[in-house]
C-alpha positions in Angstrom: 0.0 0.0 0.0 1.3 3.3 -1.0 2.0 5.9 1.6 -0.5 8.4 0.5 -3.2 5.2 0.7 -1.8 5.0 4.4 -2.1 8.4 5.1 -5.8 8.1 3.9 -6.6 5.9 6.6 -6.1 7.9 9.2 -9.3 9.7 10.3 -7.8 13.1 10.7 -6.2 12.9 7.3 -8.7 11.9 5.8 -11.0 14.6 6.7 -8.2 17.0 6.3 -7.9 16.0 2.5 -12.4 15.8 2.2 -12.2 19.0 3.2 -9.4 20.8 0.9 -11.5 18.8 -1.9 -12.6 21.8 -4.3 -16.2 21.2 -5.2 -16.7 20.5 -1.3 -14.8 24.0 -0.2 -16.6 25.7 -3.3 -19.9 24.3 -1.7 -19.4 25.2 1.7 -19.3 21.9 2.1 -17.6 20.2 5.8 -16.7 16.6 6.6 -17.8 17.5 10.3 -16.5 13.2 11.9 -14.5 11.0 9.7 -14.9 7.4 11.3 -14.0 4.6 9.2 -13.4 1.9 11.7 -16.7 2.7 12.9 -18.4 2.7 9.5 -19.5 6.4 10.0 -19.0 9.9 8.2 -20.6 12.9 9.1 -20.9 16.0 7.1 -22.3 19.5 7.1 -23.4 22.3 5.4 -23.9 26.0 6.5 -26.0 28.1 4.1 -24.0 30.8 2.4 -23.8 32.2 -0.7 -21.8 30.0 -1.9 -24.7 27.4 -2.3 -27.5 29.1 -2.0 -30.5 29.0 -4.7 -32.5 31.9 -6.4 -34.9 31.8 -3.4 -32.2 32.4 -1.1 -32.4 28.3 0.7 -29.7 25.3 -0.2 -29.3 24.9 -4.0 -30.4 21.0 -4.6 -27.0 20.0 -6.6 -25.0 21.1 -3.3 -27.6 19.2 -1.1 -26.8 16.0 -3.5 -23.1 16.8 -3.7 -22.8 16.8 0.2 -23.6 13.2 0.3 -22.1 12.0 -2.6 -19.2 9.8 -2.4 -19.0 8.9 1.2 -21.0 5.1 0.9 -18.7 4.3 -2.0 -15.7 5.8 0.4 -16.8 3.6 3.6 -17.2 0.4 1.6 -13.6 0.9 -0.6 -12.2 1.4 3.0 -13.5 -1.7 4.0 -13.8 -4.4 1.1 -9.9 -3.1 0.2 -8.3 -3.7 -3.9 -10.0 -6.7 -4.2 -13.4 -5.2 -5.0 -14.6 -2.6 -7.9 -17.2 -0.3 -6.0 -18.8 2.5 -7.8 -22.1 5.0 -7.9 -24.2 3.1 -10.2 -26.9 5.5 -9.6 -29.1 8.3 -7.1 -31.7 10.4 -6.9 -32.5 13.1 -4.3 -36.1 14.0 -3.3 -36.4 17.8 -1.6 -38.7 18.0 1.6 -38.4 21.3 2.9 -36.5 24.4 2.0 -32.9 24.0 4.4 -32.6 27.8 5.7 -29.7 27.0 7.6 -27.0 24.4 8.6 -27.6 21.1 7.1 -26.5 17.4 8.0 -26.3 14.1 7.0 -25.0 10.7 8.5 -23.7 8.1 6.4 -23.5 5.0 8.4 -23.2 1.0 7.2 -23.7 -1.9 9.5 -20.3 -3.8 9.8 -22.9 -6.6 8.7 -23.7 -4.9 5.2 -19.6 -5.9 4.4 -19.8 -9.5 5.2 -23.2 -9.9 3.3 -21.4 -7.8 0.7 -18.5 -10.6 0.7 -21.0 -13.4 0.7 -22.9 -12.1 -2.6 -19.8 -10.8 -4.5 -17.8 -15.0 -4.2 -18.5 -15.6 -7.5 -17.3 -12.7 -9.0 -21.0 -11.4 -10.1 -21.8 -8.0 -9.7 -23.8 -6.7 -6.5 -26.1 -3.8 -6.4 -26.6 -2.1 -2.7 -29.3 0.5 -2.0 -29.2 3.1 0.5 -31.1 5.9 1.9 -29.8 9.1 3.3 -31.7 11.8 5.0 -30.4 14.8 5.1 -31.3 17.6 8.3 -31.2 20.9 9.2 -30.4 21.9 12.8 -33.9 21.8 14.2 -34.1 17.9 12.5 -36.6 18.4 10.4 -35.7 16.4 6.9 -34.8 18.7 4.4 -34.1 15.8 1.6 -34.0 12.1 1.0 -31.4 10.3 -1.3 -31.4 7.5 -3.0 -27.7 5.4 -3.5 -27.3 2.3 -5.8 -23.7 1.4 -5.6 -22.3 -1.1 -7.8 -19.7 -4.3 -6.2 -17.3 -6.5 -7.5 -15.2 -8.9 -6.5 -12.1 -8.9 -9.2 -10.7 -11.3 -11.1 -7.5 -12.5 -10.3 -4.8 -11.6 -12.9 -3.0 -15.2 -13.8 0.4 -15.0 -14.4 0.9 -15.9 -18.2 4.6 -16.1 -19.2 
């Protein structure tokens, strides 16, 4: 494993680097608890001009882009080089207007990796769906997305001489 992959494991660094990430900074966008081991990332998002609609509440593309990545983050984490993982697919439904400081929590159950495991033996591709709710400070549910995330267990390379 390289040495920036290292680095990457380390919860601090990790949510040093999430937070330096330009569409997140351009967003307003903060990883607020970076906790692989635990299966847990938490992020936030202050209204500010930077991502603030016409009608002066949280544009929807910044409310999607908060919560992007972070399953497909928590499961490459945890299934390691041996499995493909990517965003197969999302939609976001909007709730209520988010005047102020949103939140999300992206957790898995340590269970969801072994299951995970168990489906991807044969090589076959697994689809996972999951549901994030996003919040503002009071906790009333500003938005609901929608995650497919594709899996695969890789091939071995044989070594042909």
């Amino acid at each position: 494993m390289s040495l920036f992959k290292k680095l990457q494991t380390i919860p601090a660094i990790s949510k040093f680097l999430l937070n330096r990430y330009a569409p997140y900074r351009g967003a307003g966008i903060e990883i607020d608890k970076v906790d692989l081991a635990n299966y847990h990332i938490r992020i936030k998002m202050p209204l500010t001009r930077k991502n603030q609609n016409v009608v002066g509440v949280h544009f929807g593309g910044s409310l999607y882009a908060m919560v992007d990545p972070f399953y497909m983050l928590i499961l490459m984490h945890h299934l390691g080089s041996k499995y493909i993982v990517w965003d197969k697919s999302a939609s976001i439904q909007f709730l209520s207007p988010g005047r102020g400081t949103v939140y999300a929590d992206i957790r898995l159950d340590p269970t969801e990796i072994d299951q995970i495991k168990r489906l991807a033996e044969n090589h076959a591709p697994v689809y996972r769906n999951y549901h994030i709710n996003i919040f503002d400070e009071l906790g009333v549910r500003i938005a609901e997305v929608e995650k497919t995330i594709y899996i695969r267990r890789k091939k071995s390379q044989a070594n042909h001489n």
